[in-house]
Legacy VTK file of the C-alpha trace (Angstrom):
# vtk DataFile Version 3.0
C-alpha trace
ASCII
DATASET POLYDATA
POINTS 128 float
0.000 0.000 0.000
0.871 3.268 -0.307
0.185 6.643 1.141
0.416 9.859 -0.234
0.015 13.144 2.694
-0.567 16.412 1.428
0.181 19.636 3.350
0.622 23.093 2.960
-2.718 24.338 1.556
-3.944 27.469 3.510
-5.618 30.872 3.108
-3.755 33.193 1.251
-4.255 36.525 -0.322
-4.526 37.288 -4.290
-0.898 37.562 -5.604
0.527 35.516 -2.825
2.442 32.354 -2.339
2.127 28.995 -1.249
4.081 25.490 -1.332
2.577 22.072 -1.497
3.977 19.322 -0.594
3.285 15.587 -1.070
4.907 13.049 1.232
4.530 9.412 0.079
5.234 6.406 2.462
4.290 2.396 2.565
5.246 0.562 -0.914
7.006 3.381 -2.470
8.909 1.308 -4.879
5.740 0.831 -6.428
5.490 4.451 -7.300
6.685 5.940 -10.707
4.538 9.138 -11.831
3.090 11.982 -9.105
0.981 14.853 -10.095
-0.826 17.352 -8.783
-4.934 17.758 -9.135
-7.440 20.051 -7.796
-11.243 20.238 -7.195
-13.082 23.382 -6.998
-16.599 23.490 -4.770
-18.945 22.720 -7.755
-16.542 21.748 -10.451
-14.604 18.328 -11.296
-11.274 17.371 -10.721
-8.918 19.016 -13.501
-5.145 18.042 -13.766
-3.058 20.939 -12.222
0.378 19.186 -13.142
2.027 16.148 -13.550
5.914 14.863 -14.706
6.492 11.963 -17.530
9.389 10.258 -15.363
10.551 8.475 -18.540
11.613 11.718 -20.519
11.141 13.799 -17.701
8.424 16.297 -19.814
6.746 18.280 -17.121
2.879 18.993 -17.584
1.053 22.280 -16.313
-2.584 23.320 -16.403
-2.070 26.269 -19.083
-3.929 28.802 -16.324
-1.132 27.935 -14.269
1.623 28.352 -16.613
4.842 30.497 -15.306
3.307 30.750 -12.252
3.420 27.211 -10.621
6.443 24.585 -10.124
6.330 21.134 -9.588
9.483 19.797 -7.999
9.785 15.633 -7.193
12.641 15.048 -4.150
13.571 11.410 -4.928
15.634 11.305 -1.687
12.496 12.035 0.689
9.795 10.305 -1.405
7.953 13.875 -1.528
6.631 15.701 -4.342
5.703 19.402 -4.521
3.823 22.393 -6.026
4.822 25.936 -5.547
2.565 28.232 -6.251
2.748 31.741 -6.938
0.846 34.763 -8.236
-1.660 33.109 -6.523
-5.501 34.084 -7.907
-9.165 33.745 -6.628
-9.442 31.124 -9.411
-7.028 29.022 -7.954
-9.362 28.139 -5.085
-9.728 24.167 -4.892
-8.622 21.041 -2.918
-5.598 20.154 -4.157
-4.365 16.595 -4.416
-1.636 14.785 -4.817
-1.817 11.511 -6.753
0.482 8.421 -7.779
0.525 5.078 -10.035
3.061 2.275 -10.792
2.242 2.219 -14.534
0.830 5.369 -16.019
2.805 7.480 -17.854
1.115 11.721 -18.550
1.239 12.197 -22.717
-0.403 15.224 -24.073
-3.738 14.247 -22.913
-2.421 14.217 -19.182
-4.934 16.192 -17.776
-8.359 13.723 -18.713
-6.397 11.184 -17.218
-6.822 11.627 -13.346
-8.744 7.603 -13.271
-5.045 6.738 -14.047
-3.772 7.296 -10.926
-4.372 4.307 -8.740
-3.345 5.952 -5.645
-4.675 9.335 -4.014
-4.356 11.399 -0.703
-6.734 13.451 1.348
-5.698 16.723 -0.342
-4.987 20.134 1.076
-7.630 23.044 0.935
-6.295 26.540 -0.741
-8.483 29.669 -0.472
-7.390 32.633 -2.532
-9.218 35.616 -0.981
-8.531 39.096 -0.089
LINES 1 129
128 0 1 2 3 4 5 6 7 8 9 10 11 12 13 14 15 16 17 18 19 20 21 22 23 24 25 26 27 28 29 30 31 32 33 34 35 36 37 38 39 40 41 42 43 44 45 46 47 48 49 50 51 52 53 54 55 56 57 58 59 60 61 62 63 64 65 66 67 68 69 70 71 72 73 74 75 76 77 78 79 80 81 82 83 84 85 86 87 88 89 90 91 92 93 94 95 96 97 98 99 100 101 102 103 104 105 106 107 108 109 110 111 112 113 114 115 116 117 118 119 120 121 122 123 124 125 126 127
């Protein structure tokens, strides 16, 4: 088994900063890709970011282009997301997720039923 804990989510004002991060533990061998999702109140899950750890190709939600970084420590198992220029619209549950097999292409961000493994996510409010 594996299990993936998320931190770092918080309130934060427009134009501000945060860091994710995603610690796995348990059957970590087992784990090849990360990424990052989110779920707004209302809205479905939509990919935020994810790496291809074959080529190394990192993916990013384009409304989050230039302004968030996904960053994989192999040493501590722990994945994360720094965010910046932070905007109301940014306002979701964030979650980290993992899988043995999958590998992100193109169409990386349909494919969050991929991921076999999931963790509680990490609330982020955007407000002034």
């Amino acid at each position: 088994q594996v299990q993936l804990v998320e931190s770092g989510g918080g309130l934060v004002q427009p134009g501000g900063s945060l860091r994710l991060s995603c610690a796995a533990s348990g059957s970590i061998f087992s784990i090849d890709t990360m990424g990052w999702y989110r779920q707004a109140p209302g809205k479905e899950r939509e990919g935020v970011s994810a790496v291809n750890p074959r080529d190394g190709t990192v993916y990013y939600k384009d409304s989050v282009k230039g302004r968030f970084a996904i960053y994989r420590d192999f040493a501590k198992n722990t994945v994360y997301l720094s965010m910046n220029k932070l905007k109301p619209a940014d306002t979701a549950v964030y979650y980290c997720a993992a899988d043995p097999l999958y590998v992100p292409d193109a169409q990386w961000e349909d494919d969050a039923g991929e991921y076999e493994h999931w963790g509680q996510g990490t609330p982020v409010t955007v407000s002034s």
